[in-house]
MILO-20114 format. One record per residue (C-alpha): residue in three letters; x, y, z. Coordinates in steps of 0.25 Angstrom, whole numbers, plus 5000, padded with zeros to 4 digits. Example, Ala and Ser with C-alpha at 12.3 -4.5 7.8 and 13.67 -1.06 7.14 Angstrom:
REM residues 2
ALA; 5049; 4982; 5031 .
SER; 5055; 4996; 5029 .
REM end
This chain:
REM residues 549
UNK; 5468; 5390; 5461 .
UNK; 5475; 5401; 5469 .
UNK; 5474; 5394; 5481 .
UNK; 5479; 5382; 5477 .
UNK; 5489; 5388; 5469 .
UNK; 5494; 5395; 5482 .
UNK; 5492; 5381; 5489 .
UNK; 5503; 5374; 5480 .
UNK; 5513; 5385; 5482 .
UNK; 5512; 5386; 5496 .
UNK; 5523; 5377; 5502 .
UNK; 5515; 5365; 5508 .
UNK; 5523; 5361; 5522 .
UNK; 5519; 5346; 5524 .
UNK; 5525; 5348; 5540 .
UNK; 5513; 5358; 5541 .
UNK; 5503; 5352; 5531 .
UNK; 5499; 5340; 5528 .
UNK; 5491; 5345; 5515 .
UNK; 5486; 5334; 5506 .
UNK; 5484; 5345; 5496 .
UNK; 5496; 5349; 5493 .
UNK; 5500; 5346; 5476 .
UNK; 5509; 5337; 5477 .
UNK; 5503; 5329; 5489 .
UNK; 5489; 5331; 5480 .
UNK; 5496; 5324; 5467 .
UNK; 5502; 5312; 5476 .
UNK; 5488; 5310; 5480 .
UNK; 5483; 5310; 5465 .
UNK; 5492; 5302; 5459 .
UNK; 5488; 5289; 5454 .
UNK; 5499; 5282; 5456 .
UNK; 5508; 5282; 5443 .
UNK; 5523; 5283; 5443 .
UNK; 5525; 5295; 5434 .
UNK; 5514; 5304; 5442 .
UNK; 5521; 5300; 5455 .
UNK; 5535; 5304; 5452 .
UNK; 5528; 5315; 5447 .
UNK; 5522; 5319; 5459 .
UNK; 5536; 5315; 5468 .
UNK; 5543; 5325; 5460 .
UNK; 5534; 5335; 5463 .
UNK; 5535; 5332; 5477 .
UNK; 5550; 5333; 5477 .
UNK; 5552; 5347; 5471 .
UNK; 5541; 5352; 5481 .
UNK; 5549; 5347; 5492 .
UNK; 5539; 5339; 5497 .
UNK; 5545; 5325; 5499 .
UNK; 5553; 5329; 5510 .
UNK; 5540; 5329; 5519 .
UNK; 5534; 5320; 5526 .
UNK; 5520; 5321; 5521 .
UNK; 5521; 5323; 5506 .
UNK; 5534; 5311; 5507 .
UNK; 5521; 5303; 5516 .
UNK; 5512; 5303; 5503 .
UNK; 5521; 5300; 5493 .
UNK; 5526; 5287; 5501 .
UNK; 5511; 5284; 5503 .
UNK; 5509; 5285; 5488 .
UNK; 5522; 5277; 5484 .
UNK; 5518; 5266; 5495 .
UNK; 5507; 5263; 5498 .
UNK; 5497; 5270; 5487 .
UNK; 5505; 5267; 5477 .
UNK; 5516; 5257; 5479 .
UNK; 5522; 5256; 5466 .
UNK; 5528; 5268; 5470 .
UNK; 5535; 5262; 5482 .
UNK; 5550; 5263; 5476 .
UNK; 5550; 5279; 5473 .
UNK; 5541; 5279; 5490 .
UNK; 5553; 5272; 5496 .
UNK; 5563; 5279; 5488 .
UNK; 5556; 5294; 5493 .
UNK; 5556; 5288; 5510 .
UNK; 5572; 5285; 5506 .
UNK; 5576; 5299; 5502 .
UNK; 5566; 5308; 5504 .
UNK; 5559; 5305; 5518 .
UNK; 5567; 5309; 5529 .
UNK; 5558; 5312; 5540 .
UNK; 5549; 5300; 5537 .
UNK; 5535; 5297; 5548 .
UNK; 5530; 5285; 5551 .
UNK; 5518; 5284; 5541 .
UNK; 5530; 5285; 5531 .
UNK; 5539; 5277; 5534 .
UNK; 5525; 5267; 5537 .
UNK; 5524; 5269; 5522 .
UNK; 5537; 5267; 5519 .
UNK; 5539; 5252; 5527 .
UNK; 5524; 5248; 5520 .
UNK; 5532; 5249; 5508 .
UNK; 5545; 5241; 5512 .
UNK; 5537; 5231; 5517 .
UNK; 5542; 5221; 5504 .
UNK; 5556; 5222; 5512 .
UNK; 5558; 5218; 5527 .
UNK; 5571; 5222; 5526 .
UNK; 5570; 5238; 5521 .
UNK; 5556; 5237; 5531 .
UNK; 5565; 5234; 5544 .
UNK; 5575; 5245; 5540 .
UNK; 5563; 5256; 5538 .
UNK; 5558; 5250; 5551 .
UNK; 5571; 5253; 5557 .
UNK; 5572; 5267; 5552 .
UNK; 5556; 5268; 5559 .
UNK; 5563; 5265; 5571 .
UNK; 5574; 5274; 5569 .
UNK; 5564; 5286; 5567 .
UNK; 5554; 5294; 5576 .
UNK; 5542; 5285; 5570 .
UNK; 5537; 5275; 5579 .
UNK; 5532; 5263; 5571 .
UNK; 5516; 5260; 5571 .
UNK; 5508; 5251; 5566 .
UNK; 5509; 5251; 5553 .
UNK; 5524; 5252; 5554 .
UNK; 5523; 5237; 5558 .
UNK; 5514; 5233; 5549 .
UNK; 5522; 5239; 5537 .
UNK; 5535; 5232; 5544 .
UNK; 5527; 5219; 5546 .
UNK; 5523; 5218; 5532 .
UNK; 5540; 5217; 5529 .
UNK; 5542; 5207; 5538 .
UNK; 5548; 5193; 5531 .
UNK; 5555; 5186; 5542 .
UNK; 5549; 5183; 5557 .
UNK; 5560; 5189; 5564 .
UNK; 5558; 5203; 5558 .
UNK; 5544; 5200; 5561 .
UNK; 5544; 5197; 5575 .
UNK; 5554; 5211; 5577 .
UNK; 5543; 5219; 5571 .
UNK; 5531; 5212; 5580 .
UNK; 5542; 5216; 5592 .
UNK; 5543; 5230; 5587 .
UNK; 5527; 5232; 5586 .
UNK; 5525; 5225; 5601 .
UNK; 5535; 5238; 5604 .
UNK; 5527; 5248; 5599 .
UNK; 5515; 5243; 5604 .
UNK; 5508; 5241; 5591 .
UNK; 5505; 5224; 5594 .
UNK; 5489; 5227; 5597 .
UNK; 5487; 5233; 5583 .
UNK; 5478; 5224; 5577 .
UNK; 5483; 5226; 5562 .
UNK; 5497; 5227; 5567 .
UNK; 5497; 5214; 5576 .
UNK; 5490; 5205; 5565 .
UNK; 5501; 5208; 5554 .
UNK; 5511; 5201; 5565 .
UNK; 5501; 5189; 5567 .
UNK; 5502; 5188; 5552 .
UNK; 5517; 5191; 5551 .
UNK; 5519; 5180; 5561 .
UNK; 5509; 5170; 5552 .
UNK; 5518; 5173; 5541 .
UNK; 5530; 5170; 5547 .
UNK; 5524; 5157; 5551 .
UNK; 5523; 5161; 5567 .
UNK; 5511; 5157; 5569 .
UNK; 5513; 5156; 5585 .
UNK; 5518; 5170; 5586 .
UNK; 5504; 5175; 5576 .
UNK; 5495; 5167; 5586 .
UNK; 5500; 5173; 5598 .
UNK; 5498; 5186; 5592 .
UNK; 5485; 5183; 5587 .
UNK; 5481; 5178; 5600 .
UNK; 5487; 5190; 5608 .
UNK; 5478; 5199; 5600 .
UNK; 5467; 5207; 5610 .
UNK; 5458; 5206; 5598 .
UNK; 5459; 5198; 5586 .
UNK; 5453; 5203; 5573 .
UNK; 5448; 5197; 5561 .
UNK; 5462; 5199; 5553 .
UNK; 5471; 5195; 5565 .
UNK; 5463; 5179; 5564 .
UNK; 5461; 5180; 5549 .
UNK; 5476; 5181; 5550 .
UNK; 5479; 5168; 5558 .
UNK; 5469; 5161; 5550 .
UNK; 5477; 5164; 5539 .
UNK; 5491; 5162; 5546 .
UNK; 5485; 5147; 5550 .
UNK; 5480; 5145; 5537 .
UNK; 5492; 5147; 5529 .
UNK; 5501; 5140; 5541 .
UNK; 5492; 5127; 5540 .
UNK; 5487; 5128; 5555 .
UNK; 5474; 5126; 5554 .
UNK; 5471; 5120; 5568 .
UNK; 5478; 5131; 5574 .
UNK; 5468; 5140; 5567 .
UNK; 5455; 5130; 5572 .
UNK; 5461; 5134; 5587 .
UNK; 5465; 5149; 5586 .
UNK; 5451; 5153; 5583 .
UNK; 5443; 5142; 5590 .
UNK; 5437; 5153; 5598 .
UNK; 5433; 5160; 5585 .
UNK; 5420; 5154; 5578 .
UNK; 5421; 5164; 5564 .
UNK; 5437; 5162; 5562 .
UNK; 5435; 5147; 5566 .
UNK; 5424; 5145; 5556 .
UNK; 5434; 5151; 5546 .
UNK; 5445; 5141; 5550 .
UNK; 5435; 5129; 5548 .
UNK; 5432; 5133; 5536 .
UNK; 5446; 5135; 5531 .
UNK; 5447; 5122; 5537 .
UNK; 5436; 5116; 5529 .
UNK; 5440; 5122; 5516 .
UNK; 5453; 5115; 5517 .
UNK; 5451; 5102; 5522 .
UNK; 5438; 5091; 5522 .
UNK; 5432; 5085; 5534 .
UNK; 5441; 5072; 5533 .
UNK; 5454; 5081; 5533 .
UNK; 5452; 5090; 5545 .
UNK; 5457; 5079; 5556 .
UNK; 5454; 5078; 5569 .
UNK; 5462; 5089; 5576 .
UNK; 5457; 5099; 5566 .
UNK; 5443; 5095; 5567 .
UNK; 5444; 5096; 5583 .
UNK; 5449; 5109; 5582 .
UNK; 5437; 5114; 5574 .
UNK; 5428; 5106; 5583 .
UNK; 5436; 5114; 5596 .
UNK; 5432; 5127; 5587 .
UNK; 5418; 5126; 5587 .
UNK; 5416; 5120; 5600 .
UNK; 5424; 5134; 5608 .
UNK; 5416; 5144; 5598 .
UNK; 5404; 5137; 5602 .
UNK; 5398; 5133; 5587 .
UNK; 5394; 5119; 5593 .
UNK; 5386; 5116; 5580 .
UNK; 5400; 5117; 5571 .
UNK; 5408; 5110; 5582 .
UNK; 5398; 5099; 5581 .
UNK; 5398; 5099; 5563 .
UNK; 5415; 5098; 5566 .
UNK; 5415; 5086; 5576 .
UNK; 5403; 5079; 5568 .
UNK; 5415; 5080; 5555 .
UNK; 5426; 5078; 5560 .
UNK; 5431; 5065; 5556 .
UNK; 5439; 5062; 5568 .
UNK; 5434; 5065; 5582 .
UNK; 5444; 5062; 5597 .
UNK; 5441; 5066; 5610 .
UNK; 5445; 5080; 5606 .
UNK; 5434; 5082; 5597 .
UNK; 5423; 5077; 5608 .
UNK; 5427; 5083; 5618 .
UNK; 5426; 5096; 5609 .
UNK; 5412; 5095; 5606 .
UNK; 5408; 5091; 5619 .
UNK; 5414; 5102; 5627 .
UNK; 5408; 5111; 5614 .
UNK; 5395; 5107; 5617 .
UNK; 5398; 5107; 5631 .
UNK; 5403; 5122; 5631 .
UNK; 5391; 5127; 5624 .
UNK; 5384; 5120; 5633 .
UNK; 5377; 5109; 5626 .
UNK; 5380; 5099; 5635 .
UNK; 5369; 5090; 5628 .
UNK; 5378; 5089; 5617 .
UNK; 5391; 5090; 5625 .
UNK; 5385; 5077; 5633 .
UNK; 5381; 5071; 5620 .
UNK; 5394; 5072; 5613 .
UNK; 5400; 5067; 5628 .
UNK; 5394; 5054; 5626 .
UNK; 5396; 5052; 5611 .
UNK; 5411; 5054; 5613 .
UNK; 5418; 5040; 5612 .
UNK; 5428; 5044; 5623 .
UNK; 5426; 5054; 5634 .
UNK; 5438; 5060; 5641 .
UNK; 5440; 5071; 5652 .
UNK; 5439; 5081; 5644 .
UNK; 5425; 5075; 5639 .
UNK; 5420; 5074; 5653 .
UNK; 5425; 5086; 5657 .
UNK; 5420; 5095; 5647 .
UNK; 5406; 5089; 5648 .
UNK; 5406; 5091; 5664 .
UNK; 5411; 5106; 5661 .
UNK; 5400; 5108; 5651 .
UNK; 5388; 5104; 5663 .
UNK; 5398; 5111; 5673 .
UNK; 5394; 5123; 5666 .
UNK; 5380; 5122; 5664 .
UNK; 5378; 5119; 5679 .
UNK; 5374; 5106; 5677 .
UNK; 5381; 5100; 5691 .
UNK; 5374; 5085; 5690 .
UNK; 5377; 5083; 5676 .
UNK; 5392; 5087; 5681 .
UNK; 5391; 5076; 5691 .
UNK; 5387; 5066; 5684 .
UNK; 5396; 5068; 5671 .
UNK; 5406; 5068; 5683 .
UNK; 5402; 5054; 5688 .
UNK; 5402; 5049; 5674 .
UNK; 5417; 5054; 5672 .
UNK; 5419; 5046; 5683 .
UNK; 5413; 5034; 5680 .
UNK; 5419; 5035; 5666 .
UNK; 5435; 5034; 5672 .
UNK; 5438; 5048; 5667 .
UNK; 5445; 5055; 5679 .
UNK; 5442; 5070; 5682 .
UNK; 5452; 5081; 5683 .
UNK; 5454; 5095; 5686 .
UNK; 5444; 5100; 5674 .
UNK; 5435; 5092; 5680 .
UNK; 5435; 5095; 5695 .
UNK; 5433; 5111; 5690 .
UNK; 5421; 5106; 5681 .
UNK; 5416; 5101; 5694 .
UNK; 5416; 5112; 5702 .
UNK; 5411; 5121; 5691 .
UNK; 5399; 5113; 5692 .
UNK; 5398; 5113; 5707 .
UNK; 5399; 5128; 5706 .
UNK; 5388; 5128; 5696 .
UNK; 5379; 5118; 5705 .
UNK; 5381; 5129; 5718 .
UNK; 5380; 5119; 5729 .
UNK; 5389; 5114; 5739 .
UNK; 5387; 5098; 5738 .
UNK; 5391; 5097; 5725 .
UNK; 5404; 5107; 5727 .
UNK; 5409; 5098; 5738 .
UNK; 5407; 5085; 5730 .
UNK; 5416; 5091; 5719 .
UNK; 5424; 5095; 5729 .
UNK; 5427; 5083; 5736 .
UNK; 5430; 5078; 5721 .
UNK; 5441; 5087; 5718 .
UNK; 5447; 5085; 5730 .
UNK; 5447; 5070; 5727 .
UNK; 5453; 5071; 5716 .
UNK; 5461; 5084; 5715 .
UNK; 5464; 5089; 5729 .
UNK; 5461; 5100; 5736 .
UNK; 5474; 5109; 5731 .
UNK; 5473; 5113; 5716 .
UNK; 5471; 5128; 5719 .
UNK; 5463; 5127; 5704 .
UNK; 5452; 5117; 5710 .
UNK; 5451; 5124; 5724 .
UNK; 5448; 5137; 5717 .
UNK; 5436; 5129; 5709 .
UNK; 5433; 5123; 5723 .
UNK; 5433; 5137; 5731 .
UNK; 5424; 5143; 5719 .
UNK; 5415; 5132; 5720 .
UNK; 5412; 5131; 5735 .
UNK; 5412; 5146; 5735 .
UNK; 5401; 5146; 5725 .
UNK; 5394; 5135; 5731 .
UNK; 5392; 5143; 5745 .
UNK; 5403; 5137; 5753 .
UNK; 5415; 5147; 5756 .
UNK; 5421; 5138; 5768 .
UNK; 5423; 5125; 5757 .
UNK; 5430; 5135; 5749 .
UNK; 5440; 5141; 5758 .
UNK; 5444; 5126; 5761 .
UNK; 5445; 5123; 5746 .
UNK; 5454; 5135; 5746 .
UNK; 5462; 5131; 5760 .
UNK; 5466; 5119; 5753 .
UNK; 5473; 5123; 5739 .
UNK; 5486; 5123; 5737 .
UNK; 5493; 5133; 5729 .
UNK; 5482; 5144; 5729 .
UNK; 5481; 5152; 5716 .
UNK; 5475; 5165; 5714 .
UNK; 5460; 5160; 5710 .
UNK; 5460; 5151; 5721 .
UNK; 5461; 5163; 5731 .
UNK; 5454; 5171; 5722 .
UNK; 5440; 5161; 5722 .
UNK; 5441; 5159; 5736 .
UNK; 5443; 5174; 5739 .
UNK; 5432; 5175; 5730 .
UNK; 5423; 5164; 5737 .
UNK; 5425; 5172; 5750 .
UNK; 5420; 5186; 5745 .
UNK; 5408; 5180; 5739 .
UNK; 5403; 5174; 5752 .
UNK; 5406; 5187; 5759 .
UNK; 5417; 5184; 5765 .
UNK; 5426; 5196; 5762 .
UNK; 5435; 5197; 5774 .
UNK; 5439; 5179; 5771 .
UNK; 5441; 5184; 5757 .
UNK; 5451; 5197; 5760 .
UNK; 5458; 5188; 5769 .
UNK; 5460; 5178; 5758 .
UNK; 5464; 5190; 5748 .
UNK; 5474; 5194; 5757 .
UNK; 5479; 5180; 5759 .
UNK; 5481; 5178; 5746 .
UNK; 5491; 5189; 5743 .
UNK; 5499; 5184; 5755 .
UNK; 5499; 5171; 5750 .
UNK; 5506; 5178; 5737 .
UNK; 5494; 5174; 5728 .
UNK; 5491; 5189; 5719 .
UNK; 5477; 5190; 5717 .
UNK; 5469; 5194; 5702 .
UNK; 5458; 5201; 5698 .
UNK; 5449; 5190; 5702 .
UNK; 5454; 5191; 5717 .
UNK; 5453; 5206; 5718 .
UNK; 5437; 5205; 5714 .
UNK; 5435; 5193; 5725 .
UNK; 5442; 5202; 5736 .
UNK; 5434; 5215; 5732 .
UNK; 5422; 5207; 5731 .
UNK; 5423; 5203; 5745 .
UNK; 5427; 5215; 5749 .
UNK; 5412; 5220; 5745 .
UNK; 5404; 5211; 5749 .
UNK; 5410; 5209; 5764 .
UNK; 5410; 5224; 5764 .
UNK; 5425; 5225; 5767 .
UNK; 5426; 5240; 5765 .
UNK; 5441; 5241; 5771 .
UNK; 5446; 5229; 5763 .
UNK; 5439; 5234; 5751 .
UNK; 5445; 5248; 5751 .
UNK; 5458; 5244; 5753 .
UNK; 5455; 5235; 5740 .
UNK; 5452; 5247; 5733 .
UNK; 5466; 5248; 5726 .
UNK; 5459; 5238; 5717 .
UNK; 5456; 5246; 5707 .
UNK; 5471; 5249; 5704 .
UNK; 5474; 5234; 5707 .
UNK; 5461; 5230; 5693 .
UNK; 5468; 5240; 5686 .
UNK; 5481; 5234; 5686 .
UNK; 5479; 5219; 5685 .
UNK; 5484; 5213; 5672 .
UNK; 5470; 5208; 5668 .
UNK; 5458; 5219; 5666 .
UNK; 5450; 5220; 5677 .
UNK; 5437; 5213; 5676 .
UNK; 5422; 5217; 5680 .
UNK; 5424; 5209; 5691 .
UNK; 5436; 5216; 5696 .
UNK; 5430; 5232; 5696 .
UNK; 5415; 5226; 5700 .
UNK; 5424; 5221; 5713 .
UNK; 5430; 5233; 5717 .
UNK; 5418; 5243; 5713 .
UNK; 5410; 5233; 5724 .
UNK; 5421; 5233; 5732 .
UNK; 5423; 5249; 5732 .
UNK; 5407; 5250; 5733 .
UNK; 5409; 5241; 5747 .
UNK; 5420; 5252; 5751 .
UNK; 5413; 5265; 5747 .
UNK; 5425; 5268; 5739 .
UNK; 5418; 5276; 5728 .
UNK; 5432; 5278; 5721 .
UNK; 5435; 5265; 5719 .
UNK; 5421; 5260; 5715 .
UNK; 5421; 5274; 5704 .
UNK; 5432; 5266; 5697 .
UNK; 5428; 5252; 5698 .
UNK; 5415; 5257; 5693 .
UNK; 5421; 5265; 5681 .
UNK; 5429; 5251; 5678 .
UNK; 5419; 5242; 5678 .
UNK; 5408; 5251; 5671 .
UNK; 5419; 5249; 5660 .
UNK; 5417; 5234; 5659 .
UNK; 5403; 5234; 5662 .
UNK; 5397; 5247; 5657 .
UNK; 5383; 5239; 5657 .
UNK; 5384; 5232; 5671 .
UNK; 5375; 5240; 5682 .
UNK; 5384; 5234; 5694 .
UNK; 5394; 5243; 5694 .
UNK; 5385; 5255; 5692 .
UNK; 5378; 5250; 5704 .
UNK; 5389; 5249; 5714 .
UNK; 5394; 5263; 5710 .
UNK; 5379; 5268; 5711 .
UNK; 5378; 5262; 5725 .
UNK; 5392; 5266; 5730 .
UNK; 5390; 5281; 5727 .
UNK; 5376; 5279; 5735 .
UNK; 5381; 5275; 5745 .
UNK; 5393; 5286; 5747 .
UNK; 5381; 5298; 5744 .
UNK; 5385; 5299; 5732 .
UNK; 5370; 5300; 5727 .
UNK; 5373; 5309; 5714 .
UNK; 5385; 5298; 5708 .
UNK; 5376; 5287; 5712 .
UNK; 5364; 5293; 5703 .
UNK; 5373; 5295; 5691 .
UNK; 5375; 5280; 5692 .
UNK; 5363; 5277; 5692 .
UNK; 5360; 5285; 5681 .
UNK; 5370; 5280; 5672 .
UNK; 5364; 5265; 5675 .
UNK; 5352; 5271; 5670 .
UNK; 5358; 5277; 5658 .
UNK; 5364; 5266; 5655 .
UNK; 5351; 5257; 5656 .
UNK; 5356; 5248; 5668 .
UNK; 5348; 5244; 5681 .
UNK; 5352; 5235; 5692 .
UNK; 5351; 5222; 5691 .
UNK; 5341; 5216; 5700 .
UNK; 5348; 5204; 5711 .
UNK; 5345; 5190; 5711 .
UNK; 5350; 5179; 5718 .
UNK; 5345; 5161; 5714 .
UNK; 5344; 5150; 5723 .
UNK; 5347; 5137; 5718 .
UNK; 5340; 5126; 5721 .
UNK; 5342; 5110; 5715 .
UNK; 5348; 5116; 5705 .
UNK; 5336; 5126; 5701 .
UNK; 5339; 5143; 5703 .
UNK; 5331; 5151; 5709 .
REM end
């Protein structure tokens, strides 16, 4: 008793202590909410001087807030007259409960500004809750973009839903959309802003891609409409959904009830069928369709294209033909796809002699397609002449012939073509800086390499992140040169990406082997070992009449 007796009359300094045991802090704590004991209890903290501090002033504004809010009145009146040093928390506490009022909320923001505070999060989500008109609306989205608050999930859903509200739904979406990832809340949101807005198709498209949310949406759609009522553009929307997540067994229950079917909704189960690669189906729906367009043909030809099927290519092809449908540009690529996936150099150069037929020999977007497929098939010379010919030489174009050049050991053709292209004021990628280290390695063109070596600064400065691709490059490359330096970073880089992959751990095992470093090329090793990873075995496959071997 002596002790806490001397406790309460030693002067408690809140600067010093933030003691929760203090009395009167401990009697604000107890207090169950009732006027009488409050007053009660503020008196007391105003004789001990206390409401002048920013602490004790902090838990009386919390009681009168937010714990117990029909207290707001005698909380607002105490920040007014007795808070003259107010933090952020409280005057956070004190915009929460302004939030009823736009108009006293923007003048508290103001005086935020005017103050040491910096706003944070849930500064803004205080603010936002005020916000009644869109105008005010979009300042406070500005103000968070300033601080740098927009990536905060909670924070970036409340202006999706302020923006719904206000019947924007443009400005939500593309917020939505912009989101690195979306959670549950953030779609459960535009759901809800569809819903009440009446757009249920645009719901049906925004998540296509998303089988759970879309299954949701179906079943709104259900609950609130029958079979006959759905219509054709809402039924073909559901049919599209299924089809891109795959769920071919509910696309096919959708397009058997739909009461109304156009070219839209077959060719959306054929290219569903065609995608999952069930060409059976594809081909049957195909036939059963009463009216086959391009877009049929095409997407049955792509389907095949995929699966490496070249004669059934050939022979849908001949039957567009023969039907009067005319190819075009989708086409001529689904072609060439499928000469590449045959691997020979007949059939390459009787689509070839197509596309020039009927598309020439300058679209920069086809002659990349030819240059990759003559490349593949074995042919470098063909594909150099493909790429003479093109007009207009975009940045792929260079980039697959550059490409072409380095796989078939042809390094110093494809340094020359690097160099060219810069001259000819054409600025490479990513994808270019992987084909011209590549052949920098394979030719063995140590010199050239090294004096690429400034990659490394050039992957860490391009807008995109680098790929594996790009530091599996310039490791191989920097292996070729001995330059253990720059193979030490792009090792450290790509194990970041592909912490399971031996390739990398290899490269760098063999590159210290080869300087003498003997010890730095054991502890590689060991780490493999540690890690449970051996070196793949190699392989190579011969095909023969359309057999591997």
């Amino acid at each position: 008793m002596a002790t806490a007796a001397a406790t309460a009359a030693r002067p408690w300094d809140p600067t010093v202590s933030l003691r929760l045991d203090h009395p009167a802090v401990v009697l604000l704590e107890r207090c169950r909410g009732g006027a009488r004991p409050f007053k009660a209890i503020l008196a007391h903290v105003l004789r001990l001087g206390l409401a002048f501090e920013t602490f004790p002033m902090s838990r009386l504004l919390y009681f009168a807030t937010v714990a117990f809010p029909q207290h707001t009145r005698e909380g607002l009146l105490l920040f007014e007259h007795f808070t003259p040093r107010p933090n952020l928390y409280i005057y956070n506490l004190v915009l929460a409960a302004l939030s009823p009022s736009q108009s006293r909320s923007v003048a508290l923001y103001k005086s935020i500004l005017a103050s040491p505070a910096a706003p944070d999060e849930r500064t803004f989500l205080a603010l936002l809750r005020s916000v009644e008109c869109p105008s005010v609306g979009k300042q406070v989205h500005a103000h968070v973009l300033v601080n740098g608050l927009q990536s905060r999930v909670y924070l970036r859903n409340s202006l999706i839903k302020m923006y719904l509200d206000a019947g924007d739904v443009g400005t939500a979406e593309a917020l939505f959309r912009c989101a690195p990832v979306l959670d549950t809340v953030s779609c459960n949101i535009m759901l809800s802003g569809y819903a009440k807005g009446g757009f249920s198709l645009k719901s049906l498209q925004l998540f296509s891609v998303n089988t759970l949310l879309g299954r949701s949406v179906h079943a709104a759609v259900l609950r609130r409409m029958g079979l006959a009522d759905r219509g054709l553009v809402l039924s073909n929307a559901l049919l599209d959904m299924y089809a891109k997540c795959g769920e071919m067994n509910t696309a096919l229950r959708v397009f058997a009830e739909a009461w109304e079917k156009d070219d839209i909704s077959w060719n959306t189960i054929i290219s569903g069928f065609a995608d999952a690669g069930m060409l059976d189906l594809a081909r049957k729906f195909f036939f059963d369709a009463p009216c086959r367009d391009l877009i049929s043909w095409n997407v049955l030809l792509a389907g095949y294209a995929r699966c490496r099927e070249f004669a059934v290519v050939v022979e849908l092809f001949n039957a567009m033909i023969a039907s009067c449908i005319r190819p075009d540009m989708v086409t001529a690529l689904t072609l060439i796809s499928a000469a590449i996936g045959k691997g020979e150099l007949n059939p390459g150069k009787s689509v070839h002699g197509w596309v020039v037929k009927e598309h020439g020999t300058q679209d920069a977007f086809l002659a990349s397609a030819l240059v990759d497929m003559y490349c593949k098939c074995g042919n470098v010379n063909l594909a150099y002449a493909v790429f003479e010919k093109a007009l207009d030489k975009d940045v792929t174009l260079w980039t697959v012939m550059i490409s072409g050049l380095a796989f078939h050991g042809h390094g110093t053709k494809a340094l020359d073509l690097f160099w060219n292209m810069q001259k000819e004021g054409v600025a490479p990628n990513g994808v270019t800086l992987v084909a011209v280290l590549s052949a920098c390695s394979h030719a063995g063109l140590l010199d050239e390499g090294c004096r690429l070596s400034d990659a490394v600064g050039l992957a860490r400065t391009m807008p995109m992140k680098p790929s594996r691709s790009i530091w599996g490059s310039i490791l191989s490359a920097s292996s070729a040169c001995q330059n253990t330096e720059v193979a030490e970073i792009a090792s450290e880089e790509l194990l970041r990406l592909e912490p399971t992959e031996e390739g990398g751990y290899v490269l760098l095992s063999n590159l210290y082997a080869a300087g003498g470093h003997w010890n730095y090329s054991d502890k590689v090793r060991e780490t493999m070992d540690r890690r449970g990873m051996r070196k793949a075995a190699g392989a190579s496959g011969l095909a023969i009449n359309d057999a591997t071997y």
